[in-house]
Backbone as a printed PyTorch tensor [residue, N CA C, xyz], in Angstrom:
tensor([[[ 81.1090, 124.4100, 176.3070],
         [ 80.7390, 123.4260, 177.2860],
         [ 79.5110, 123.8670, 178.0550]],

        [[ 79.3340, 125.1360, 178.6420],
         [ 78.3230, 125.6200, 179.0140],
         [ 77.6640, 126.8000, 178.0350]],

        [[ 76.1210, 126.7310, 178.5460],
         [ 75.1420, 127.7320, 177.5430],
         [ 74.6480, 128.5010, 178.4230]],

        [[ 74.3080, 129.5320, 177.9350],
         [ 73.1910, 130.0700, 178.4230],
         [ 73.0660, 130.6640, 180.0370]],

        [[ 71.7710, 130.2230, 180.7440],
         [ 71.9780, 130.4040, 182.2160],
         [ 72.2720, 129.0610, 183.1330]],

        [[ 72.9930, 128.3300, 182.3500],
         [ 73.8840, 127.3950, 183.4390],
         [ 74.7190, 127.0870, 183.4110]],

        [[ 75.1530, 128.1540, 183.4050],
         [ 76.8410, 128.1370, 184.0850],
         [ 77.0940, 129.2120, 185.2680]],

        [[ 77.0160, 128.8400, 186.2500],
         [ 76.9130, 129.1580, 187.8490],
         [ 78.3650, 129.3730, 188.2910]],

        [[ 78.4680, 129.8710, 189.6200],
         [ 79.4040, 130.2220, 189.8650],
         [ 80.0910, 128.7880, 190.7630]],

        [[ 79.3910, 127.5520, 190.9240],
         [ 79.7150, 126.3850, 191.0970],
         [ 80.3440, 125.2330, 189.9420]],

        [[ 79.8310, 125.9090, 188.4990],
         [ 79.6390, 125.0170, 187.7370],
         [ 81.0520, 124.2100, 187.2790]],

        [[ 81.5100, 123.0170, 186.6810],
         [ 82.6720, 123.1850, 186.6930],
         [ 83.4050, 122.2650, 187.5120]],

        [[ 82.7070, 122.2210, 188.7120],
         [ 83.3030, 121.4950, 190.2160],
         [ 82.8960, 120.0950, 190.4810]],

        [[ 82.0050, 119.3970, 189.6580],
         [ 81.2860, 118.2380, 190.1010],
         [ 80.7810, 117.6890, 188.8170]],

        [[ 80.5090, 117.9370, 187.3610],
         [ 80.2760, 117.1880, 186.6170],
         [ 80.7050, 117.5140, 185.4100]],

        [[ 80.8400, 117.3600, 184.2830],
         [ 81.1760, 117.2580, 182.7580],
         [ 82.4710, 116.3150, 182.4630]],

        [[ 82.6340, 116.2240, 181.6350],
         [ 83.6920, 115.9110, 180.8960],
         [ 85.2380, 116.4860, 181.6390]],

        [[ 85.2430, 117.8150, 181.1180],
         [ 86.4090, 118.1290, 181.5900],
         [ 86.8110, 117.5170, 183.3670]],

        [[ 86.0640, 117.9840, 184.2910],
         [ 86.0430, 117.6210, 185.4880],
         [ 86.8680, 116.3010, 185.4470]],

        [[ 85.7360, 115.2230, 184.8590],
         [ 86.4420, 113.8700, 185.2170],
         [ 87.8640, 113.5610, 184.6230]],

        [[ 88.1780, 114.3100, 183.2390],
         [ 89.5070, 113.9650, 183.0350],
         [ 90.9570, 114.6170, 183.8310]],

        [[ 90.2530, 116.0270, 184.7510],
         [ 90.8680, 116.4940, 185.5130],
         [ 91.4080, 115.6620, 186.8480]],

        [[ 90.0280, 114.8760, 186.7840],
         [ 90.1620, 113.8320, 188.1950],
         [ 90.9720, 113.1010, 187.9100]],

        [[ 90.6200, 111.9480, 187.0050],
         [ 91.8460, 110.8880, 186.4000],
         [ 93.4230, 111.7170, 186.6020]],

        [[ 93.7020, 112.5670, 185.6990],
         [ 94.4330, 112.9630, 185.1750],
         [ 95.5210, 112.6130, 187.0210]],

        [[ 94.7010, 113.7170, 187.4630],
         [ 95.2350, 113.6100, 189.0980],
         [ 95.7980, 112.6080, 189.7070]],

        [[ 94.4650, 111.7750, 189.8820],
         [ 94.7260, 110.4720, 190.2100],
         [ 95.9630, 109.3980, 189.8100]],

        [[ 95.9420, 109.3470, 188.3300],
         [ 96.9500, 108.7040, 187.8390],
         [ 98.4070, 109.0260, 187.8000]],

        [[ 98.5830, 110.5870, 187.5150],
         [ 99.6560, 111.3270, 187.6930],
         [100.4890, 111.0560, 189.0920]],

        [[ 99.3090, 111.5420, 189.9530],
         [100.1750, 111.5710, 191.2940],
         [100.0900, 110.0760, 191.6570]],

        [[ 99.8700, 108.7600, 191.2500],
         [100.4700, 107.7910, 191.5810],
         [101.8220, 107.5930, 190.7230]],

        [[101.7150, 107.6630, 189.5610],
         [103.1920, 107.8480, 188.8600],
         [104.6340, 108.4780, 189.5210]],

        [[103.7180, 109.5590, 189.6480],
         [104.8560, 110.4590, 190.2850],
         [105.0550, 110.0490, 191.9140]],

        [[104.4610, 109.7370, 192.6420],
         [104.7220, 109.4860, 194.1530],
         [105.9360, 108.0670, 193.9000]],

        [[106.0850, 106.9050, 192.8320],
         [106.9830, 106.4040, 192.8830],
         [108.3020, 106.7640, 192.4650]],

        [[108.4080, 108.1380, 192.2410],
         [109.6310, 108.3430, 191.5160],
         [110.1850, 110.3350, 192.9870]],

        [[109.7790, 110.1160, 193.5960],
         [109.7590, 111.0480, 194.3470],
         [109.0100, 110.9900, 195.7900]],

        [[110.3070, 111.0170, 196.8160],
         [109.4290, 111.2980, 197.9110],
         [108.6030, 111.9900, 198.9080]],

        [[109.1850, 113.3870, 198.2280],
         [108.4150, 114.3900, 198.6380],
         [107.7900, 115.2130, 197.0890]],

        [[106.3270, 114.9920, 197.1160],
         [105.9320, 115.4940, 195.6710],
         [104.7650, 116.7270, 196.4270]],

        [[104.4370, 117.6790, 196.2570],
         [103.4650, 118.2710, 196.3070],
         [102.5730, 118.3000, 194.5470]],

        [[101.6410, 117.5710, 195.0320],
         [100.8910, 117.4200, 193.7050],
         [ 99.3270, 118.0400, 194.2030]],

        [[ 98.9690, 119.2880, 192.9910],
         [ 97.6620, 120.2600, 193.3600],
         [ 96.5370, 118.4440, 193.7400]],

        [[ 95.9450, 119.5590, 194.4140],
         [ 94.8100, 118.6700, 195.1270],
         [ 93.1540, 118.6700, 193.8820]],

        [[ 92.7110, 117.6140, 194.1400],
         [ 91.5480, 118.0250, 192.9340],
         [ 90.7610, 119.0380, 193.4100]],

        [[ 91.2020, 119.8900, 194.3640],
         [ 89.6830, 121.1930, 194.3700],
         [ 91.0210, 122.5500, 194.0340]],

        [[ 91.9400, 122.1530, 194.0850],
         [ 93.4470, 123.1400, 193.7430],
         [ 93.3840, 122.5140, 191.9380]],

        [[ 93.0620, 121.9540, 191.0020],
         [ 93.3830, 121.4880, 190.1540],
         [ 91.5010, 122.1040, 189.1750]],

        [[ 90.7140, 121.9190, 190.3250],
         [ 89.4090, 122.0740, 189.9700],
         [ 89.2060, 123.7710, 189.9990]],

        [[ 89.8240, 124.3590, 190.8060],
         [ 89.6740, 125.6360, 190.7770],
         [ 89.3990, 126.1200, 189.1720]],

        [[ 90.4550, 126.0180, 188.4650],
         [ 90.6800, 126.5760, 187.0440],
         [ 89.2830, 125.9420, 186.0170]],

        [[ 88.0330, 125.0680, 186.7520],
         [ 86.9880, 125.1720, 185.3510],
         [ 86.2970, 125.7000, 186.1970]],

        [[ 85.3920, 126.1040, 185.6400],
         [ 83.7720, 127.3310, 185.9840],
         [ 84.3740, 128.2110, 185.4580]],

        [[ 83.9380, 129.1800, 186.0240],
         [ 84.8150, 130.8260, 186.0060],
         [ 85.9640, 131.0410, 185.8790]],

        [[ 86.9660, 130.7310, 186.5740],
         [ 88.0410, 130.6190, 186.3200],
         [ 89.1440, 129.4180, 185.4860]],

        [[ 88.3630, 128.8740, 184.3540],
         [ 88.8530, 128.7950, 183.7350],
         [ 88.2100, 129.0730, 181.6340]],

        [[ 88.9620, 127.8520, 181.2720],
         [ 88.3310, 128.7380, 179.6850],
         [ 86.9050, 128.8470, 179.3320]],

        [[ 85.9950, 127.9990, 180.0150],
         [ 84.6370, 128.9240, 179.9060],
         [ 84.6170, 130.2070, 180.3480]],

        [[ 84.9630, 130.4240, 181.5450],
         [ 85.0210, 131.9670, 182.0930],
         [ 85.4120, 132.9080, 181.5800]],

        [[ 86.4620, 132.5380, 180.9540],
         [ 87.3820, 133.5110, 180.1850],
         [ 86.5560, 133.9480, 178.2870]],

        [[ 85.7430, 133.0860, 178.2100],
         [ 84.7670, 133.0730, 177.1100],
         [ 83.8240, 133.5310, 177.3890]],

        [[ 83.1770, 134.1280, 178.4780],
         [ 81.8480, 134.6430, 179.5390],
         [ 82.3280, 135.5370, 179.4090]],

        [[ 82.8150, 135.9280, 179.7570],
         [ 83.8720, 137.2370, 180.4250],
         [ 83.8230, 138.2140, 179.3170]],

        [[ 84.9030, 137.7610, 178.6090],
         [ 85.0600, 138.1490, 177.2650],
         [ 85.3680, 137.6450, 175.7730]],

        [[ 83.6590, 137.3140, 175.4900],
         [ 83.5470, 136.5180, 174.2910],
         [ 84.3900, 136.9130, 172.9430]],

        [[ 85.2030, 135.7310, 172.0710],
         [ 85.6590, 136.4330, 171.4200],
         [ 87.1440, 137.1240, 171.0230]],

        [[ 87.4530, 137.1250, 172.5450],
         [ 88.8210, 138.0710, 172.4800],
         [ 89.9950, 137.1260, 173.2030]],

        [[ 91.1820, 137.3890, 172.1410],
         [ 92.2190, 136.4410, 172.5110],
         [ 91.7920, 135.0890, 172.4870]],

        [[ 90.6810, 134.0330, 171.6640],
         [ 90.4620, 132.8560, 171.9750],
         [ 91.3730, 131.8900, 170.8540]],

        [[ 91.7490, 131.0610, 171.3790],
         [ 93.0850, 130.2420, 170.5560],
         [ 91.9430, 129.9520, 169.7200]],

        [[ 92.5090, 129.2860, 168.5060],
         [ 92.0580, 128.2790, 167.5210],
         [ 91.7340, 126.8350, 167.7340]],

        [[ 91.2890, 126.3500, 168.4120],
         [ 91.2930, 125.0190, 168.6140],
         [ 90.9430, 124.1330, 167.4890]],

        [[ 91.1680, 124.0710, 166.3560],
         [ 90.5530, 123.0380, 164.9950],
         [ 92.0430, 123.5710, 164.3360]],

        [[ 91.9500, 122.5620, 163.2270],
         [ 92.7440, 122.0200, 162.0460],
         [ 91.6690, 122.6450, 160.7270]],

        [[ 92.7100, 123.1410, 160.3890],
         [ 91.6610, 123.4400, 158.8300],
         [ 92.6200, 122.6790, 157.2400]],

        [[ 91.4140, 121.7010, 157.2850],
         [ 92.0650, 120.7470, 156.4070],
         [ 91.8300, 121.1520, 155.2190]],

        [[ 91.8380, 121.9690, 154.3480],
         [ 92.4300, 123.3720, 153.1880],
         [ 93.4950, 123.6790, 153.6370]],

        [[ 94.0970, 124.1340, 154.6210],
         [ 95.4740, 124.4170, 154.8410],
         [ 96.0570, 123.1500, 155.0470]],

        [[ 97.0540, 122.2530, 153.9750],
         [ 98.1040, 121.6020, 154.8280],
         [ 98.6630, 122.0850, 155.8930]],

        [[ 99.2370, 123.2620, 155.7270],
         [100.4750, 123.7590, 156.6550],
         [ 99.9820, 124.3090, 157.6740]],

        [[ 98.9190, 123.9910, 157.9000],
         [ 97.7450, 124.6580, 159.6440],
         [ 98.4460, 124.1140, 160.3810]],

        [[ 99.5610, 123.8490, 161.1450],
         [100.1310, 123.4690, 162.4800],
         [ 99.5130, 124.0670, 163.8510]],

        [[ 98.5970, 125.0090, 164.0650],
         [ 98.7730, 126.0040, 165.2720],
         [ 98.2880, 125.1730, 166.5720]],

        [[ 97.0610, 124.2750, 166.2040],
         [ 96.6020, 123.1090, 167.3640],
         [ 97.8960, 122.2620, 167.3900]],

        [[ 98.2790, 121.7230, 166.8970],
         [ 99.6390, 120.5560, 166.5550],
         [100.5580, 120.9790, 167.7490]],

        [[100.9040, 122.5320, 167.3060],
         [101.9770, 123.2990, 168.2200],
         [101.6400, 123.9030, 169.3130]],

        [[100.3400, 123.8280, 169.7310],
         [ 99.9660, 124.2000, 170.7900],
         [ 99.5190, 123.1770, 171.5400]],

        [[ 99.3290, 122.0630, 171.1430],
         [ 98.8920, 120.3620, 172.0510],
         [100.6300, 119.9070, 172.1330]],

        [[101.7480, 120.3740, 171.4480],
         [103.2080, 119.9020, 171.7600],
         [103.7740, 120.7230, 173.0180]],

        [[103.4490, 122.0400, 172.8080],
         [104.2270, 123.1650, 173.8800],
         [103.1640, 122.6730, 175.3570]],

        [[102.1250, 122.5730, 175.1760],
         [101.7230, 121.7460, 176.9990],
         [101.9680, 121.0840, 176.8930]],

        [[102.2730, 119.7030, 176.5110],
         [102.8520, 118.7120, 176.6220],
         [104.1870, 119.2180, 177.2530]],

        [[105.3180, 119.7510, 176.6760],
         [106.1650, 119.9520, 176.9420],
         [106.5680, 120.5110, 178.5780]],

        [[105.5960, 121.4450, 178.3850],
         [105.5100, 122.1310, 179.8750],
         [105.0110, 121.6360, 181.1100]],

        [[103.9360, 120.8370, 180.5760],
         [103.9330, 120.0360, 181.6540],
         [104.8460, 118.8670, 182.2910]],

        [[104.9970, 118.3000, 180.6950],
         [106.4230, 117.1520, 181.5220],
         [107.6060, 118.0010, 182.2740]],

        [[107.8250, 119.5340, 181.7200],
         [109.0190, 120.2640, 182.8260],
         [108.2820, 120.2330, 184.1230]],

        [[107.2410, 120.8760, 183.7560],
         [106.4590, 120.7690, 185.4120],
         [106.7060, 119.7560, 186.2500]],

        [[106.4220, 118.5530, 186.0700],
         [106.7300, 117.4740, 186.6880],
         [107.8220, 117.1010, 187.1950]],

        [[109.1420, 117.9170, 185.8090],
         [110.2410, 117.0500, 186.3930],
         [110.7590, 117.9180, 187.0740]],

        [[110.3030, 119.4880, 187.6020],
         [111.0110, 120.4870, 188.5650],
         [110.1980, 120.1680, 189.6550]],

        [[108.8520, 119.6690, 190.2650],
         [108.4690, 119.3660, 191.2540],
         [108.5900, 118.1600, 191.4560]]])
């Protein structure tokens, strides 16, 4: 997502892609959830925004290129490549627990 020398220690907080689906995501969530609960503490978008720039998976790719980075693709030579499949099911999963313990 970021190259080079721009990716700042701001970056992350105010524009790309990820950002805005972070926003939505927020937005929509915590109206969902505020009808099904009356006391919800739901992260705030600069508590939710914290985790891109630096602290999140760009950073962690800055940091240390290379090491420990998931697979994110399907390799269509392998039928039996599940590892994105099973790793887009287990957040899913965790997050709907998330939700339903807060």
């Amino acid at each position: 997502m970021y190259s080079g020398t721009t990716f700042r220690d701001q970056s992350g907080h105010l524009v790309g892609v990820h950002q805005r689906i972070d926003q939505l995501a927020r937005r929509d969530l915590g109206q969902m959830c505020s009808h099904h609960v009356a006391i919800l503490h739901f992260p705030s978008s600069r508590d939710i925004l914290h985790f891109e720039g630096n602290n999140g998976p760009d950073g962690i790719k800055r940091k240390s290129p290379s090491v420990d980075e998931p697979w994110h693709y399907i390799d269509p030579t392998k039928p039996d490549d599940r590892d994105l499949v099973v790793m887009i099911l287990d957040h899913h999963y965790n997050l709907v627990q998330a939700l339903r313990q807060n």
